[in-house]
N, C-alpha and C positions, 0 to 999 in steps of 0.2 A: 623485455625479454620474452621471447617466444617460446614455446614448449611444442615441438611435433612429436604427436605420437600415435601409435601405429595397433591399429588393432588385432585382437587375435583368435582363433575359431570361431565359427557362429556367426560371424557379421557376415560371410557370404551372404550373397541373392543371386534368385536367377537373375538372367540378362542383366549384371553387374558392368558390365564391361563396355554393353553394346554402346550406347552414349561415345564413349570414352573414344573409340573408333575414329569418330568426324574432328579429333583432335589432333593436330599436324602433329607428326611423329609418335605418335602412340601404340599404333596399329605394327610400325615399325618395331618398336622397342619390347612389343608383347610380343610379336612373331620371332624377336629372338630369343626372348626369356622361353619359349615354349621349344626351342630348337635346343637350348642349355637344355630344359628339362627332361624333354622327350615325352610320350606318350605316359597319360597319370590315367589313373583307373581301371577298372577289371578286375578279373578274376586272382590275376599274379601279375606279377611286375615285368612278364612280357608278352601279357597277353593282349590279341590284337584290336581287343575294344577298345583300349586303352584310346582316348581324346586329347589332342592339343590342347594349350590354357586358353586359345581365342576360342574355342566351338564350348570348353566348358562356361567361358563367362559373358555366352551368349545364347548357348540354343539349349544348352544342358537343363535338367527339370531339379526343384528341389531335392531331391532326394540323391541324386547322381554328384552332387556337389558337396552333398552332407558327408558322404566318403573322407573317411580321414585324408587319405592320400591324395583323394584332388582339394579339397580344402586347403590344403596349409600351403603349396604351391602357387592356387590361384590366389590365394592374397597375396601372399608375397609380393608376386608378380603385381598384381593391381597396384599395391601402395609404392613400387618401384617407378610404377608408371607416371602415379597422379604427382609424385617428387620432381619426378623429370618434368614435366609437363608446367612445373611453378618455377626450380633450378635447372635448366638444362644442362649445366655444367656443372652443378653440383652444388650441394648445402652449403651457405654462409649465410654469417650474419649473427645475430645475437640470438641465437637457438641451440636448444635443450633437448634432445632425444629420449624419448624409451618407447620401447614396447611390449603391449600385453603377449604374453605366452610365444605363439610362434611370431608377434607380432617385433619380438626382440629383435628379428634373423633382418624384417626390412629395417630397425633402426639401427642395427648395426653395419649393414653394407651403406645406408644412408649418413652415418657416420663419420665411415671411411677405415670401421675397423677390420672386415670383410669386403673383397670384389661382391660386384652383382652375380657373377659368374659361381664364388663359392658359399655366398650367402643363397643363390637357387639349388646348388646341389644338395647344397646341407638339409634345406629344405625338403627337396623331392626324398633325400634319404629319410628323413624326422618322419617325414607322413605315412612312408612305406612299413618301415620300422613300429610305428604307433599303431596304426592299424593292423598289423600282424600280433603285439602282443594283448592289442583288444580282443583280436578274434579268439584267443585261448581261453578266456573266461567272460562269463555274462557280466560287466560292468556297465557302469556309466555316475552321470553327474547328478547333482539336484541343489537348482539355487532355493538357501535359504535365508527369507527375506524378511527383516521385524528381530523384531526380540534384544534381550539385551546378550550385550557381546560373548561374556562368560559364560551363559546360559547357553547359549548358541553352540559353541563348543563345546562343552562338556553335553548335551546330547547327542550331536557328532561322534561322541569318542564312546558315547554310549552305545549307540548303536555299530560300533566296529568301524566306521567309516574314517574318512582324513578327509579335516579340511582342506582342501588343494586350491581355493582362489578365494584369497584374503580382497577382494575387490574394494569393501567401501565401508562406513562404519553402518551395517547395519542390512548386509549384502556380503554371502559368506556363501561359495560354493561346495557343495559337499560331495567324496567320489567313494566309491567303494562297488562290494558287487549287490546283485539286482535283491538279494538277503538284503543287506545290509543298507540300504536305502529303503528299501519298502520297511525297516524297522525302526527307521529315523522320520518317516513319513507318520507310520503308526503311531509315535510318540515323540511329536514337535517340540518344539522349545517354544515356553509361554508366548501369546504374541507375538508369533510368526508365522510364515508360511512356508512350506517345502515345495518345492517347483518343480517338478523334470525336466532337464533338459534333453534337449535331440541332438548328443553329441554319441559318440563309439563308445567311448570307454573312459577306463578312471583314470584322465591324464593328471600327471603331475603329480604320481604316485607312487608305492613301489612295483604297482601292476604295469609300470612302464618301464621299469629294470632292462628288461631285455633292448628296448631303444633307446635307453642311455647307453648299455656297451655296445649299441653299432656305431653310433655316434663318437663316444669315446675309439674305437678302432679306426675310424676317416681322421681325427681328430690333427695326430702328426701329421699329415699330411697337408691339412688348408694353409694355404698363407694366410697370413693375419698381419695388422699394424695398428699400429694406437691412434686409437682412435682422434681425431682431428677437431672437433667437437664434444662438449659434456655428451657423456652418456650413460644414464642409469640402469643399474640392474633391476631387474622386477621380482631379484630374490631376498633383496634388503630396502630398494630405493638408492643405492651407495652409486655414485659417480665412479665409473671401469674408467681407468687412464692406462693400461696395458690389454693391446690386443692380445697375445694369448690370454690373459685374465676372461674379457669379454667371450674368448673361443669357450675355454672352460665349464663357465658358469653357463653358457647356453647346452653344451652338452647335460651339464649337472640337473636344470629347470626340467627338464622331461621328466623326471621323475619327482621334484619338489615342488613344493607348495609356491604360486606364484604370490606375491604380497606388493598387488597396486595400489592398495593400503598406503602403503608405503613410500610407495613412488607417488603421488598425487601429494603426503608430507614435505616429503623432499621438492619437489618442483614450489609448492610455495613456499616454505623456507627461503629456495634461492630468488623471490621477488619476480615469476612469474609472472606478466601481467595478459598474456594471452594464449589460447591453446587451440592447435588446428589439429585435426584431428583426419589423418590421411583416408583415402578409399581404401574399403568398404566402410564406410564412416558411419556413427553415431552412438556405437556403445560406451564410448572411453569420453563422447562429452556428457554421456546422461549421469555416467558416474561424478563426471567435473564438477554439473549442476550444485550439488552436495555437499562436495569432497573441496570446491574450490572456489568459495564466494566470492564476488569480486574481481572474478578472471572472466574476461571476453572470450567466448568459445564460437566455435565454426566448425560444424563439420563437412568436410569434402564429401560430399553423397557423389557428383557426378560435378561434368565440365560446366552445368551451371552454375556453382560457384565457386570456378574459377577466380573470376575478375574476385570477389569477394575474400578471397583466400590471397590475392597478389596485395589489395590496401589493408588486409593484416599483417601482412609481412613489411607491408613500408611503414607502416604506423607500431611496430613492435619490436623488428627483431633487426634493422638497418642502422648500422653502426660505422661510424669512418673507420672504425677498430675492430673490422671483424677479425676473425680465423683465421688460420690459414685456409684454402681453398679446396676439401678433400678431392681432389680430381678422380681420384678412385672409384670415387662414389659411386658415379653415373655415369659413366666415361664407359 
C-alpha cells in the first residue's frame, strides 16, 4: 500500500516549478490552474502586481513566495501537477491520501472529493483570507524541537501560545503573537529547542477565525463527493468517507491544531509499506524518517524522480483490485 501525501506551507522554493516545465503537459495544466486562480499577490486582492502561479514558481524571489497568498495556491497547484504528470487520468491503485495543512486541499481534489477547479478556488480564498487575518496582529510560528512531550506543551500553554502542528513525537509547532513566542523562547522546555519559523502568522489558531467564516460562507456553495480513495483528516488521522465531511473539516483546520502526529499513526496502522511524497517534496518524508520505520520513502523534489516515483507505484500501490477510478480528480 502506498501512502501520497502532500505537503503544506513552507516547502515552497524559488524556481520550484521551473524543471517541471520541460514536462509533457505540465506547463499546460499549470497555465490553467493559474487561469482558475487569477493573479496571487500584492497589495489587495486586485491589485495589479498581483503574478500568475507560472512566473511565481519560476522567477518569483524567496520572499514574494513566502506571501501567505501566493504560497498556498502555488502548491496546490505544483502537487496537482506532479499527480497528473505520474496519473494522467487520475489516482488509482492501492493508495492512501492526506495532506499536511493546505496540503489537505491537493489530497482531497486528488482524491476526488473536491474538482481541481474548486479545490484551487478554496485555495486562492484560504490564502487571501489567512493573510488578511495575519496582517491585523503581530503573529507567527516557532518549531519546537527536543524535549519530552508533556513538558513541551505545558510550556506552550505557559507562555500563552497554541500548539498548532502536532508534526512528530518530538517536533511540535508553537503559534501565538510575537509576546507570546519571544516568552516561550525565553523559557524553553528542558531539552529543547525553539526555532522561528518564516511563516505570516499563527495559522491553525483562533487568530485565523476570521478565515474560517470566509471559508465557512463559499462552503454551500462547492460541490463535493466522496471521496473515491482512503483519505485522512490531518485533525485526527480519522479516514473522511463523506465529502461534505472532508469540505467541513477543511474549512474547520484553518483555525485548529493540525495533528500529523496522527496521521503518520494511522497510515501505519493501515500496513503502509511506502510513501511518495508530492512537489514541493521533503518535509512530510524527513518527518516519515522517525515517525515511520520501515516505510520506503521518496520524495518528488523535481521530474528527476519521476521514473523513481512511477517503480514505487508499480512495486506498492498496483492492485488487480483497485478503486474505482476518481475521474474527477485530474480531469
Amino acid at each position: 500500500m502506498l501512502a501520497l501525501v502532500c505537503p503544506g506551507q513552507g516547502s515552497q522554493t524559488p524556481g520550484m516549478l521551473a524543471a517541471w516545465l520541460e514536462v509533457p503537459g505540465v506547463a499546460e495544466r499549470l497555465r490553467w490552474s493559474s487561469a482558475v486562480v487569477g493573479p496571487v499577490g500584492g497589495a489587495d486582492d486586485d491589485d495589479a502586481l498581483g503574478a500568475d502561479l507560472l512566473t511565481h514558481g519560476t522567477t518569483s524571489d524567496a520572499e514574494t513566495i513566502r506571501d501567505t497568498a501566493v504560497a498556498q495556491p502555488l502548491i496546490v497547484a505544483a502537487g496537482l501537477a506532479a499527480a497528473a504528470a505520474l496519473w494522467p487520468d487520475g489516482v488509482t491503485g492501492d493508495v492512501v491520501l492526506a495532506g499536511h495543512s493546505v496540503g489537505e486541499l491537493t489530497a482531497a481534489a486528488l482524491a476526488g472529493a473536491l474538482t481541481p477547479e474548486a479545490a484551487l478556488v478554496l485555495v486562492r480564498e484560504r490564502g487571501r483570507a489567512m493573510a488578511a487575518a495575519a496582517a491585523t496582529t503581530s503573529t507567527g510560528m516557532s518549531a519546537v524541537v527536543g524535549g519530552k512531550p508533556e513538558e513541551v506543551l505545558a510550556a506552550v500553554e505557559a507562555a500563552g501560545a497554541t500548539a498548532a502542528n502536532h508534526n512528530a513525537a518530538g517536533q511540535v509547532v508553537a503559534a501565538g503573537t510575537a509576546e507570546q513566542l519571544a516568552a516561550l523562547a525565553a523559557a524553553p522546555p528542558a531539552r529543547a529547542r525553539v526555532i522561528p519559523l518564516q511563516v505570516a502568522g499563527a495559522f491553525h489558531t483562533e487568530h485565523m477565525a476570521p478565515a474560517r467564516e470566509r471559508l465557512a460562507a463559499l462552503a454551500p456553495g462547492v460541490p463535493t463527493a466522496d471521496p473515491a480513495l482512503p483519505l485522512l483528516s490531518n485533525a485526527d488521522g480519522a479516514v473522511v468517507t463523506s465529502g461534505a465531511d472532508v469540505l467541513a473539516r477543511i474549512v474547520t483546520q484553518v483555525a485548529n491544531p493540525v495533528r500529523w502526529d496522527l496521521c503518520s499513526d494511522a497510515l501505519v496502522a493501515r500496513g503502509v509499506t511506502a510513501l511518495l511524497e508530492l512537489s514541493p517534496a521533503g518535509t512530510l518524508t524527513g518527518l516519515a524518517k522517525r515517525a515511520m520505520p520501515g516505510v520506503e520513502l521518496l520524495a518528488l523534489k523535481g521530474p528527476e524522480d519521476l521514473d523513481a516515483a512511477r517503480d514505487l507505484i508499480a512495486r506498492h500501490a498496483s492492485s488487480p483490485q483497485s478503486p474505482q477510478q476518481p475521474r474527477s480528480a485530474l480531469a
